[in-house]
MDTraj code that builds the backbone (N, CA, C; nanometers):
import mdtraj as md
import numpy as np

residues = "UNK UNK UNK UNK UNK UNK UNK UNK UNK UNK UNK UNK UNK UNK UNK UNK UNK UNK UNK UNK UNK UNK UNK UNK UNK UNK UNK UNK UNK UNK UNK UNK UNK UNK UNK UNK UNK UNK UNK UNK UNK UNK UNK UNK UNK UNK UNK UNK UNK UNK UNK UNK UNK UNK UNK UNK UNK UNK UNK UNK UNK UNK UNK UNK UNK UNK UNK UNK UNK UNK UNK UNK UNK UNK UNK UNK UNK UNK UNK UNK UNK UNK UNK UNK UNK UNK UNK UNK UNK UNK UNK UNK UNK UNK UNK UNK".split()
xyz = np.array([
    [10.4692, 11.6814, 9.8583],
    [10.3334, 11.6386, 9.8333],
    [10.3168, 11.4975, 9.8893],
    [10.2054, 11.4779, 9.9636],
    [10.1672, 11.3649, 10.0306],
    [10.0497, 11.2632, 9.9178],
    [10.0899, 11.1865, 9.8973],
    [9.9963, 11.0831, 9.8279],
    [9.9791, 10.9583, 9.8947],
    [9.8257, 10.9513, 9.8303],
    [9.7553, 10.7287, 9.9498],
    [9.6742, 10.7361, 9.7937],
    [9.6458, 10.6461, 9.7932],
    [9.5817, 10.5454, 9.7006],
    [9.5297, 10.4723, 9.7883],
    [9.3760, 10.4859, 9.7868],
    [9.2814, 10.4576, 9.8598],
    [9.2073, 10.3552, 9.7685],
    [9.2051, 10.1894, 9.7649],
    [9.0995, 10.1460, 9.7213],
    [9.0303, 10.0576, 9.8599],
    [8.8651, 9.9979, 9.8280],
    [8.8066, 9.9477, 9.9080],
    [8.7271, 9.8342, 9.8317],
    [8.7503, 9.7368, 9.8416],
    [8.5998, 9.6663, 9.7519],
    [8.4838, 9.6836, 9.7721],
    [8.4440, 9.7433, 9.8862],
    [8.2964, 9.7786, 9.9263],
    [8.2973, 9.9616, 9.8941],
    [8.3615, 10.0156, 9.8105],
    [8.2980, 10.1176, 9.8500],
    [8.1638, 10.1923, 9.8643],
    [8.1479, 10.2897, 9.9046],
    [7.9849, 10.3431, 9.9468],
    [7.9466, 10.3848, 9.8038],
    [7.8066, 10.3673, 9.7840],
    [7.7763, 10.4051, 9.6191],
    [7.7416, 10.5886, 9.6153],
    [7.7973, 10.6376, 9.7242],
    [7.7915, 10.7830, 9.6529],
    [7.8760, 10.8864, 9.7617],
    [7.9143, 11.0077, 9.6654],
    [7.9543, 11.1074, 9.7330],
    [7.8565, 11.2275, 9.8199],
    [7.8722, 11.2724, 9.8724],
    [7.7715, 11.3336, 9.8803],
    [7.8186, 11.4898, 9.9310],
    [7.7811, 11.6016, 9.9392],
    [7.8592, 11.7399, 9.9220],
    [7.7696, 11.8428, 10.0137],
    [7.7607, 11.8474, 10.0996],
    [7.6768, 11.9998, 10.1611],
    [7.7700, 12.1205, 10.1849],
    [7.6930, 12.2365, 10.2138],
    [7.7288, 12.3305, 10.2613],
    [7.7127, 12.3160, 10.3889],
    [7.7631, 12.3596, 10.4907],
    [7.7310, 12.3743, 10.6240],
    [7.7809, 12.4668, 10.7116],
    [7.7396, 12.4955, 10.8131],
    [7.7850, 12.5758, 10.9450],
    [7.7686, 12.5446, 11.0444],
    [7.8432, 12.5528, 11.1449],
    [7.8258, 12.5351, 11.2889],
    [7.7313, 12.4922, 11.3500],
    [7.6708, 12.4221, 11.4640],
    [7.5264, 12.4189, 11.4989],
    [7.5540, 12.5120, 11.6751],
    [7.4488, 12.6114, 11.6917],
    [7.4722, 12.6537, 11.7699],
    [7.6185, 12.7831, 11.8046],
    [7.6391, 12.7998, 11.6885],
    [7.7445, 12.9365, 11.6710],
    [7.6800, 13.0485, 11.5775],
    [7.7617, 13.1462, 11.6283],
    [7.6768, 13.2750, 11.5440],
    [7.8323, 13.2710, 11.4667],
    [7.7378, 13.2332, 11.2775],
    [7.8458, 13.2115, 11.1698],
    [7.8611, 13.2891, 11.0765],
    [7.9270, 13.4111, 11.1037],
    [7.9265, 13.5408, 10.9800],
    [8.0021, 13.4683, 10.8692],
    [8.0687, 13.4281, 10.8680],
    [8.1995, 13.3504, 10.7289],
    [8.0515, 13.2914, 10.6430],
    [8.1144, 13.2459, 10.5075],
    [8.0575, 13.1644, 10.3715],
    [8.0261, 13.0323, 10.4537],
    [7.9465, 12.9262, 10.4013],
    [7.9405, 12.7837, 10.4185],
    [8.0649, 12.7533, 10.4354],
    [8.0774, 12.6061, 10.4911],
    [8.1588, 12.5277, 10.4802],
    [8.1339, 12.4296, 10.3472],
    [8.2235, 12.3939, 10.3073],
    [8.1645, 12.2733, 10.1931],
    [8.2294, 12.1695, 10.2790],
    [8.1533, 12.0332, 10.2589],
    [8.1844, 11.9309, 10.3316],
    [8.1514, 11.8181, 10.2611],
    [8.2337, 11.7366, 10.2377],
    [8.1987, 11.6330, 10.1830],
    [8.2307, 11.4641, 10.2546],
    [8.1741, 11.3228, 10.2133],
    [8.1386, 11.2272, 10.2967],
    [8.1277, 11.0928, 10.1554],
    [8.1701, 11.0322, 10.1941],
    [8.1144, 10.9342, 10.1057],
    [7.9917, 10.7980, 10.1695],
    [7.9149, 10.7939, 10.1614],
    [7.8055, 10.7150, 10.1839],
    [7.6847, 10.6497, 10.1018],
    [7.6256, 10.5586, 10.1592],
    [7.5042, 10.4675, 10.0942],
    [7.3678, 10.5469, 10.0887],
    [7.3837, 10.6312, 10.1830],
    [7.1940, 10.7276, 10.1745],
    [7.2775, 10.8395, 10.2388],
    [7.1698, 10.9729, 10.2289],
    [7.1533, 11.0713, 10.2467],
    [7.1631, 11.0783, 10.4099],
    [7.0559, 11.0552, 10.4580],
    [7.1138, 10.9881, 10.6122],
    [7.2412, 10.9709, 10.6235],
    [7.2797, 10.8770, 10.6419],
    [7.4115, 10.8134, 10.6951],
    [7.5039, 10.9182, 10.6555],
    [7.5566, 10.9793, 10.5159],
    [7.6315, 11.1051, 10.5253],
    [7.6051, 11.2069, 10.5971],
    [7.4672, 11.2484, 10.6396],
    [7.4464, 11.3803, 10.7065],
    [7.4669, 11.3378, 10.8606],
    [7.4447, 11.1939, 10.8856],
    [7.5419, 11.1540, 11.0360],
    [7.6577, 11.1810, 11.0563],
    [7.7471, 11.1852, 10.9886],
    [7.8828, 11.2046, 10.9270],
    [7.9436, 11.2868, 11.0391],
    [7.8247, 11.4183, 11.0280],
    [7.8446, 11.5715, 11.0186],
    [7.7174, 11.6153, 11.1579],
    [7.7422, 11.5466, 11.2449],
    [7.6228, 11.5788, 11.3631],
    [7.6265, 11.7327, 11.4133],
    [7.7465, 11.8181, 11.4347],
    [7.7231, 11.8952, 11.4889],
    [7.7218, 12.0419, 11.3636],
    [7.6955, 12.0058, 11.2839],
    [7.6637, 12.1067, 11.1546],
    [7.5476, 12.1239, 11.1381],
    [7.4869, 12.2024, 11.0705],
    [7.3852, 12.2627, 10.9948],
    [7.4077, 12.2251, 10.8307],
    [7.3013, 12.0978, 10.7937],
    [7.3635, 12.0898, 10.6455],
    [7.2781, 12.0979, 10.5499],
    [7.3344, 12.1939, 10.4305],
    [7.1979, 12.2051, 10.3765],
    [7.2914, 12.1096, 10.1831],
    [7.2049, 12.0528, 10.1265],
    [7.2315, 11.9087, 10.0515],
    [7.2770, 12.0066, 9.9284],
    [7.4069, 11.9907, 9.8674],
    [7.4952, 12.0356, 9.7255],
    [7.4846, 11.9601, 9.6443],
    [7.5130, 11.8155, 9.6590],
    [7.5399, 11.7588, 9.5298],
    [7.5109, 11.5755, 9.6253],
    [7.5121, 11.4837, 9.4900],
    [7.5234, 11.3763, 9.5200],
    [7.5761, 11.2957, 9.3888],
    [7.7002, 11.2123, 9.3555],
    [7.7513, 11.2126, 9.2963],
    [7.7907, 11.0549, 9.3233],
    [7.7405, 10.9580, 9.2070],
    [7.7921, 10.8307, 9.2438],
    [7.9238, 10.8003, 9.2162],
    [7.9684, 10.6887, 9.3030],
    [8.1275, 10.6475, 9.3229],
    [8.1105, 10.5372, 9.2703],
    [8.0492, 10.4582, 9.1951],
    [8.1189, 10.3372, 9.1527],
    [8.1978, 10.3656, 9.0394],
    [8.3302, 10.3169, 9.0398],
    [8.4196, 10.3172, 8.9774],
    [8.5341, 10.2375, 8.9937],
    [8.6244, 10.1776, 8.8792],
    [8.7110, 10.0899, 8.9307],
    [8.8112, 10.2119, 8.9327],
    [8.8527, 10.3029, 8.8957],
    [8.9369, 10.4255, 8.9461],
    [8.9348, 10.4832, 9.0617],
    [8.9655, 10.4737, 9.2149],
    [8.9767, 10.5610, 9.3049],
    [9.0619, 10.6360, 9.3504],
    [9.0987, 10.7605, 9.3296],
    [9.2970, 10.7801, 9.3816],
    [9.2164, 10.9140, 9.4279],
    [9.3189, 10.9367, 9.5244],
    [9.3283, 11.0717, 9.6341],
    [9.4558, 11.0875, 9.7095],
    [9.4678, 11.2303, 9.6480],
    [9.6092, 11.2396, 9.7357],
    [9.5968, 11.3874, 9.7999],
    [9.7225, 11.4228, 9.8835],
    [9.6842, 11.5095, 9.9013],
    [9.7837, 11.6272, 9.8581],
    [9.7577, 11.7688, 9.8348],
    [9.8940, 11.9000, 9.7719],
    [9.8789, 11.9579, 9.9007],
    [9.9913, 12.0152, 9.9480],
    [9.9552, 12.0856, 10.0256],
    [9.8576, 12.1026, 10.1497],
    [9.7172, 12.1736, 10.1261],
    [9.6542, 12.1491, 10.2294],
    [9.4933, 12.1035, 10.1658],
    [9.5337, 12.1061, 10.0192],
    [9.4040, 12.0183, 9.9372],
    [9.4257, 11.8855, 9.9414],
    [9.2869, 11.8120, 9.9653],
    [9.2620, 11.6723, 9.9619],
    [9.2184, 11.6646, 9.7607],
    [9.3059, 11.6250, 9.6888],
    [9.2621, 11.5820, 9.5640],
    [9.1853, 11.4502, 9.5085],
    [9.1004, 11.4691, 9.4597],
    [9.0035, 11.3051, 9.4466],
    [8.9828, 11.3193, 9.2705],
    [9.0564, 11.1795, 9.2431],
    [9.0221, 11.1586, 9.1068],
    [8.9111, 10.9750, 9.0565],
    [8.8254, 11.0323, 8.9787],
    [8.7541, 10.8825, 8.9895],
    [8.6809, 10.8668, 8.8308],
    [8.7481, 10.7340, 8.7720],
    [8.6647, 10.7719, 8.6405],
    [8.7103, 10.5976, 8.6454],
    [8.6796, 10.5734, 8.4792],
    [8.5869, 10.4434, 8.4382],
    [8.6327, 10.4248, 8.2942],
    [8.5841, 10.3521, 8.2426],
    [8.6433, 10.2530, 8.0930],
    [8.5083, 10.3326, 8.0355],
    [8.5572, 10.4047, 7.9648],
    [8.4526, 10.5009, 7.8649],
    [8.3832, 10.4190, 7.7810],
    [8.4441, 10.3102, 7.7091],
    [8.3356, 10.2194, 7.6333],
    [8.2334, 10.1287, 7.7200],
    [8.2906, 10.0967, 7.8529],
    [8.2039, 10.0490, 7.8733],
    [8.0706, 10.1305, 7.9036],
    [8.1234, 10.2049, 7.9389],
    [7.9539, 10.2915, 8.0093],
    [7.8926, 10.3662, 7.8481],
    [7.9538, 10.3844, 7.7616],
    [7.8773, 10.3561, 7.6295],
    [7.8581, 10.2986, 7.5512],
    [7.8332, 10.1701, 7.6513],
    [7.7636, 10.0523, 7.5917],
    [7.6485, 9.9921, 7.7207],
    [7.6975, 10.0712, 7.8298],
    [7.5933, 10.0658, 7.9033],
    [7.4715, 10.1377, 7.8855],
    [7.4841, 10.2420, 7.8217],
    [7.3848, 10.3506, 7.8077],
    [7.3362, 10.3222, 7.6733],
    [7.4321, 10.2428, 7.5731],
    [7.2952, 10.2060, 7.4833],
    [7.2260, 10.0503, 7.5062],
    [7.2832, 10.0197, 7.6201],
    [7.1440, 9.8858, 7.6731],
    [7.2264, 9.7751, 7.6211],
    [7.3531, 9.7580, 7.5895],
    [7.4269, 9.6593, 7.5648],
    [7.4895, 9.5832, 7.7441],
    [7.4669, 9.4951, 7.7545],
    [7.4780, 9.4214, 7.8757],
    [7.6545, 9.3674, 7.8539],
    [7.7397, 9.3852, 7.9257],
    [7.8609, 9.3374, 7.9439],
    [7.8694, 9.2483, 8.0878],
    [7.9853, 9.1473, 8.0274],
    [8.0413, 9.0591, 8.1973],
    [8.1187, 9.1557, 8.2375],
])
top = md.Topology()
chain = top.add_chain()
for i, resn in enumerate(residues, 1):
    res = top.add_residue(resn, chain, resSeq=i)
    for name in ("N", "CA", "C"):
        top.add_atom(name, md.element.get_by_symbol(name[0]), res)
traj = md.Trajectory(xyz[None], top)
């Protein structure tokens, strides 16, 4: 098993997930799922110029947790956060 620990201080504030296919191929198979991390909707679907993409999910990345490794021939992505803080964010309590 291959593992990286990927951090960035800038990372992009979101994931973003389409289905896609080929542009210009005749595509009997399921979607592709494809995923990108980026600042807008744009800029991820640049990502991916020669696809057909139609929009799955969008999923923000801020987090001080980033790890990805990889099994085999899966890319694994894990990303999470200090649970009190974000419920104390959500009841309007302001933290440094």
């Amino acid at each position: 098993m291959a593992t990286a620990n990927i951090t960035t201080d800038q990372k992009p504030a979101f994931s973003w997930i389409f289905l896609g296919q080929p542009k210009g191929e005749e595509w009997t198979g399921q979607p592709v799922t494809l995923r990108t991390q980026a600042d807008t909707e744009e800029a991820a679907r640049d990502a991916f110029p020669s696809w057909d993409l139609t929009f799955a999910a969008k999923i923000r990345t801020a987090s001080p947790l980033n790890y990805h490794f990889m099994e085999g021939n899966y890319l694994w992505s894990l990303m999470g956060t200090d649970a009190r803080d974000s419920l104390r964010e959500m009841a309007g309590v302001r933290h440094a």
